[in-house]
C-alpha positions as CSV (number, residue, x, y, z in Angstrom):
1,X,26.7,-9.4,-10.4
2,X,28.7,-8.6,-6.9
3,X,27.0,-6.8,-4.5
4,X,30.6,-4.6,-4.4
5,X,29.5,-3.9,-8.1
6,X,26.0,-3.1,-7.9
7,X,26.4,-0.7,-4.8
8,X,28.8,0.8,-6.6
9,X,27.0,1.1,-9.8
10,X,24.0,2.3,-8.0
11,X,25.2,5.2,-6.2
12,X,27.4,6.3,-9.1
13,X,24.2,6.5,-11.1
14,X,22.8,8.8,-8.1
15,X,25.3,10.9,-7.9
16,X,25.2,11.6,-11.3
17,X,21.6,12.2,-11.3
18,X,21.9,14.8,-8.2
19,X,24.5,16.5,-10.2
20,X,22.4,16.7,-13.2
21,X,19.8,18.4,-11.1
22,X,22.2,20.5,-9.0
23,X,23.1,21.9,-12.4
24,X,19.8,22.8,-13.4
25,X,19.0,24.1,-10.3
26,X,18.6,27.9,-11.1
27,X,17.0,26.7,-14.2
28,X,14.5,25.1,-12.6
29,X,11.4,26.7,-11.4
30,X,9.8,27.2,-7.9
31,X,7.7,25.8,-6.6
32,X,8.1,22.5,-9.1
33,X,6.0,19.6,-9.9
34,X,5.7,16.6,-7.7
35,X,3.2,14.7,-8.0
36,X,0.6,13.7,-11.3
37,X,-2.7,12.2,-11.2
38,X,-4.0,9.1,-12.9
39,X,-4.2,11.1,-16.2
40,X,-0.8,12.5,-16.1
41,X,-1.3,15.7,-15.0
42,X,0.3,17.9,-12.2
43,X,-1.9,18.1,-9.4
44,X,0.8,18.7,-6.6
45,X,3.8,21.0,-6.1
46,X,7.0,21.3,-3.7
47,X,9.9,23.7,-3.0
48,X,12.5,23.7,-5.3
49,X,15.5,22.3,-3.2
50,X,13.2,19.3,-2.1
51,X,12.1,18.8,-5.9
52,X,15.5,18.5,-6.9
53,X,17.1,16.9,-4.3
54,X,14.8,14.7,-2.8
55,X,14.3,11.6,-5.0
56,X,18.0,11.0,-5.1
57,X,18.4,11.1,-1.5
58,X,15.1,8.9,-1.5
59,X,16.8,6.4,-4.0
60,X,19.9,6.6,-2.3
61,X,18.3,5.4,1.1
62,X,16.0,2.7,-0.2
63,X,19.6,1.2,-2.0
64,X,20.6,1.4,1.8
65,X,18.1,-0.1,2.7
66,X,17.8,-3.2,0.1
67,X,21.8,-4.2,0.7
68,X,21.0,-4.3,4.2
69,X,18.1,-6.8,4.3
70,X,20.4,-9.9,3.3
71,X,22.6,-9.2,6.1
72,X,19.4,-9.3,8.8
73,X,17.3,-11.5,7.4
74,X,16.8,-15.2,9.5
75,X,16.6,-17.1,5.8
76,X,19.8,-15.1,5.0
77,X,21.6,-18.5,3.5
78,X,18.5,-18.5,0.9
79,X,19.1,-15.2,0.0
80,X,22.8,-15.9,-1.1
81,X,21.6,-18.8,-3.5
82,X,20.0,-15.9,-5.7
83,X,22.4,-12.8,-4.8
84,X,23.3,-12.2,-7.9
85,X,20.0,-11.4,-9.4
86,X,19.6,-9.7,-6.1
87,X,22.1,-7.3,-6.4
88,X,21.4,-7.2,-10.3
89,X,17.3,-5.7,-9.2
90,X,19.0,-3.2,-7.0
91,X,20.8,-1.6,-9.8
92,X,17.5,-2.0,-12.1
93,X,15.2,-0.4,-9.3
94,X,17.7,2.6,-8.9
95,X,17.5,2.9,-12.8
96,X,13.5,3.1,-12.6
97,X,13.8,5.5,-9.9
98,X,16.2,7.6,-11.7
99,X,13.9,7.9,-15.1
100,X,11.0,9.4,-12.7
101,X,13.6,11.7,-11.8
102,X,14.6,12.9,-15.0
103,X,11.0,12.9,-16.2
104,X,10.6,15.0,-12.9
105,X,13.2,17.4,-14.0
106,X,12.1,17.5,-17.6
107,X,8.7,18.1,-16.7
108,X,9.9,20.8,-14.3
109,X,11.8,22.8,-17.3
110,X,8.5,23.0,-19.4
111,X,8.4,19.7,-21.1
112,X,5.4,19.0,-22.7
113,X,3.9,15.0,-22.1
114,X,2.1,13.0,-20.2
115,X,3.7,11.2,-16.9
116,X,1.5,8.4,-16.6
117,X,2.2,7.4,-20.4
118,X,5.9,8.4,-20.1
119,X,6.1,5.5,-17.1
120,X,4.1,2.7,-18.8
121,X,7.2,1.5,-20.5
122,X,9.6,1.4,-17.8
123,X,6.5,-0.2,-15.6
124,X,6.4,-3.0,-18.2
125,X,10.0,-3.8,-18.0
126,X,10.1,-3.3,-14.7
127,X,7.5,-5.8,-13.9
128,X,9.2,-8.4,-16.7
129,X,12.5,-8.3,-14.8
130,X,10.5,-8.9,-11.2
131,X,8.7,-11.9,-13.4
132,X,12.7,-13.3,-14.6
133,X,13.8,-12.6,-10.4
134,X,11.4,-14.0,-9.5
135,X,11.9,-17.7,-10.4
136,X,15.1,-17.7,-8.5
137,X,13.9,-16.3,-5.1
138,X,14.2,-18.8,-2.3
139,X,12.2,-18.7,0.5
140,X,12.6,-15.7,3.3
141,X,11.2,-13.0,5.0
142,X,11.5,-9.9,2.8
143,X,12.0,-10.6,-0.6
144,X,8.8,-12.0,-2.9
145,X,5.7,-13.3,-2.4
146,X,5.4,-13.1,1.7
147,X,2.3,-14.9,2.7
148,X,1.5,-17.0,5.5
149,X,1.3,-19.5,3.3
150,X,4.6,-19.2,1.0
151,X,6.2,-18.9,4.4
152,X,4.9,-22.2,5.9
153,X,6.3,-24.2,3.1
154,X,9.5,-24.7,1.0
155,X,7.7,-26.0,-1.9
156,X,4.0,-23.9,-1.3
157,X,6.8,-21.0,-2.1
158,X,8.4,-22.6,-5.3
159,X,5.2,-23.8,-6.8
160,X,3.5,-19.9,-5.7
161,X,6.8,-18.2,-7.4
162,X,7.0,-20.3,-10.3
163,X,3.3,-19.3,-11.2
164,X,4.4,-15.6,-9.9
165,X,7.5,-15.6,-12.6
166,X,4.5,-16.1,-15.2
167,X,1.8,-13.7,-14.0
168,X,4.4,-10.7,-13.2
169,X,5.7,-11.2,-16.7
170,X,2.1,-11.0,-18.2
171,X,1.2,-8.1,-16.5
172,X,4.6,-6.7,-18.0
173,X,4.1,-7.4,-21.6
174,X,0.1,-5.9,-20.9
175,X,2.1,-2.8,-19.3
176,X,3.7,-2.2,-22.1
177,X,1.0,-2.8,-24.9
178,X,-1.2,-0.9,-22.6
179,X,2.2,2.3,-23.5
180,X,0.4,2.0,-27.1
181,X,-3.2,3.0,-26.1
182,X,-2.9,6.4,-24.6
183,X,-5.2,7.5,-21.8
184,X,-7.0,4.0,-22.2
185,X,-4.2,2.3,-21.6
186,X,-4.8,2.6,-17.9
187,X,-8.0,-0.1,-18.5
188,X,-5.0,-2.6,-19.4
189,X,-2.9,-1.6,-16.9
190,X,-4.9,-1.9,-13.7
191,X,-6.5,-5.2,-14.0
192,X,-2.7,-6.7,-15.5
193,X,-1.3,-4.9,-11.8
194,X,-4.0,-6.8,-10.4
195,X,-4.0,-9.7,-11.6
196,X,-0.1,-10.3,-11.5
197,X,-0.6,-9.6,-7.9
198,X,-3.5,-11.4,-6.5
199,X,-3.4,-14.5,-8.4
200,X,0.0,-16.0,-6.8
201,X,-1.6,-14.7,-3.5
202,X,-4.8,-16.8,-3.8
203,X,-2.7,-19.6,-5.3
204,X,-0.7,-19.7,-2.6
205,X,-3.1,-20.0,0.0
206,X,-4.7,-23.1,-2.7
207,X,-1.7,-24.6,-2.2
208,X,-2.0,-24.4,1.6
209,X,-5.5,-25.8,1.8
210,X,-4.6,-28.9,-0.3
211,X,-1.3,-29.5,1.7
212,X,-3.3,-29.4,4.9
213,X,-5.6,-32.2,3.5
């Protein structure tokens, strides 16, 4: 996907969603919800033009701010060997963004379910498509598994981001079997988070050690 495409794409999709919620706007009460705890409930509130505003204009400078980091990266050439799936996360991240916001909005007009549930799926595929990136990620400074270690080396970085691809897309599928357990769900969830995290970490640094020898 162009990065033309995928900007464009992006902030269509944003638009559309602040227009959604600029229509609903004196449907919509105030103060609305903004924040729900680990068992999906409210537990936080904020003023109604933030609530419906906010998260676009939150999405819309985080896409900003993702385009930009090619450009002023020092490992920029590495960065254009994978653009394409690049440009293709930017558009899935705004998507993911965008279904908290209509949850937020559905929620707000009396909707009846639970948040953290509601997010498992879209956590799930989220953390699949990170797992499918992230075999074609080259080495650089914002973008992937950034450890002193993965940074050191070309191939401490391949070998860390190959295993990566594997654990992110584990902790995916247990994200989204974790959808089919209600509130104890969140005992599959954490450790697969976890997990998918810390174990390219420590590999990494394995890696590292043995190299050094």
């Amino acid at each position: 996907m162009s990065t033309k495409l995928s900007l464009s794409i992006a902030f269509v999709l944003i638009a559309l969603a602040a227009l959604i919620g600029a229509a609903l706007f004196n449907q919509l009460p105030d103060p609305m919800p903004s924040h729900w705890n680990a068992a999906g409930q409210v537990d936080d509130t904020m003023s109604k033009p933030w609530g419906v505003f906010f998260l676009p204009l939150f999405t819309a400078g985080l896409t900003l701010l993702l385009a930009a980091v090619p450009a002023i990266d020092p490992l920029k050439a590495n960065i254009a060997k994978f653009r394409s799936l690049y440009n293709l996360f930017i558009v899935g991240f705004v998507v993911f963004m965008l279904y908290v916001y209509g949850l937020t909005l559905a929620a707000a007009l009396g909707a009846n379910f639970n948040m953290t549930l509601m997010l498992l799926p879209m956590m799930g595929l989220l953390f699949i498509g990170l797992g499918y990136f992230m075999k074609s990620i080259k080495r650089n400074y914002f973008i992937g598994i950034r450890t002193p270690w993965t940074l050191s080396s070309d191939e401490i970085w391949d070998k860390t981001h190959a295993l990566g691809a594997k654990t992110f897309i584990a902790g995916g599928i247990a994200i989204l079997l974790s959808a089919f357990l209600g509130e104890a769900g969140l005992w599959l969830m954490l450790p697969a988070l976890l997990l998918a995290a810390l174990v390219p970490i420590v590999y990494s640094y394995l890696l590292f050690a043995r190299q050094e020898k």
